[in-house]
C-alpha positions as CSV (number, residue, x, y, z in Angstrom):
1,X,205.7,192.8,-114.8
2,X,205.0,196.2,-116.1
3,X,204.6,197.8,-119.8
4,X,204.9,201.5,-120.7
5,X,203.5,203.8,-122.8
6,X,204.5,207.1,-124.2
7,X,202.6,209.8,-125.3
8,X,202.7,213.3,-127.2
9,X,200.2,215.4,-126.1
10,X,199.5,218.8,-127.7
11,X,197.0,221.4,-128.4
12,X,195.7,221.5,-132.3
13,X,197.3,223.7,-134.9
14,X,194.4,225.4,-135.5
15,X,195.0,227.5,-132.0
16,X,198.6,228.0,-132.7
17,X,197.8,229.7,-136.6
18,X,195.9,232.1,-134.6
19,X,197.4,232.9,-131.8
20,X,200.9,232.6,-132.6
21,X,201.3,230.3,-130.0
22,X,199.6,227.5,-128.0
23,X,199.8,226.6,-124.5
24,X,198.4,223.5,-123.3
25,X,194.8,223.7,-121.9
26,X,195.2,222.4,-118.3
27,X,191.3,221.4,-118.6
28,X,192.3,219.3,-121.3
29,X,195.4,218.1,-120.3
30,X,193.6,217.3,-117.0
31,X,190.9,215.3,-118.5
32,X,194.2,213.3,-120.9
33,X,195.9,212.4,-117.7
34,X,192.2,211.2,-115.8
35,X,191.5,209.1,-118.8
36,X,195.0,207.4,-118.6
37,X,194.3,207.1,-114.9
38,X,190.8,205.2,-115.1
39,X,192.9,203.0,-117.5
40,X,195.6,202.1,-115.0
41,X,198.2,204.2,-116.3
42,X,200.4,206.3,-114.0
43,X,202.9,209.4,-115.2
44,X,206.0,208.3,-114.3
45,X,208.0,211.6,-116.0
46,X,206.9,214.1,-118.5
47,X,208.8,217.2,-120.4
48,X,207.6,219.6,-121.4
49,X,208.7,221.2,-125.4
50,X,207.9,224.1,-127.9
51,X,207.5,222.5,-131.3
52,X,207.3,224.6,-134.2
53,X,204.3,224.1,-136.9
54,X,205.2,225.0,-140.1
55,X,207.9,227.5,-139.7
56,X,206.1,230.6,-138.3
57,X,204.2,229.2,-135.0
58,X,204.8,227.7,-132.1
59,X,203.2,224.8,-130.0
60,X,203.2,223.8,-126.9
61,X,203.9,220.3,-126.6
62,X,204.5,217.1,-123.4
63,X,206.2,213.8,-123.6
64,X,204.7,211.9,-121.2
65,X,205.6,208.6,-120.2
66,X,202.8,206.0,-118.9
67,X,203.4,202.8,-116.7
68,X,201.0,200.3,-115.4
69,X,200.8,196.5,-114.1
70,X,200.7,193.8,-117.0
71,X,197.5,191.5,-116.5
């Protein structure tokens, strides 16, 4: 049996106010997915998406959907 898990994961508003725009830190996003991993969870798709924060800026955002065996 398997369960599933999705996930939003994007950068903080903080960078997009500044910036204009955030991309995704692959450090970061690297270290999410490694986490997940030591967890049992395994990406079985992501998409990637540019939300908008309050009107003016832009975020980079992923969906990322997690599976892994049910104990």
């Amino acid at each position: 049996m398997k369960e599933y898990k999705v996930v939003i994961y994007q950068e903080g508003a903080l960078s997009s106010m500044l910036l204009g725009a955030a991309n995704a830190n692959p450090e970061k996003f690297g270290a999410f997915l490694n986490d997940n991993a030591q967890q049992g969870w395994r990406v079985i798709t992501m998409q990637k998406d540019m939300r908008r924060l309050f009107l003016f800026w832009r975020r980079e955002a992923y969906l990322v959907v997690l599976e892994r065996d049910r104990s």
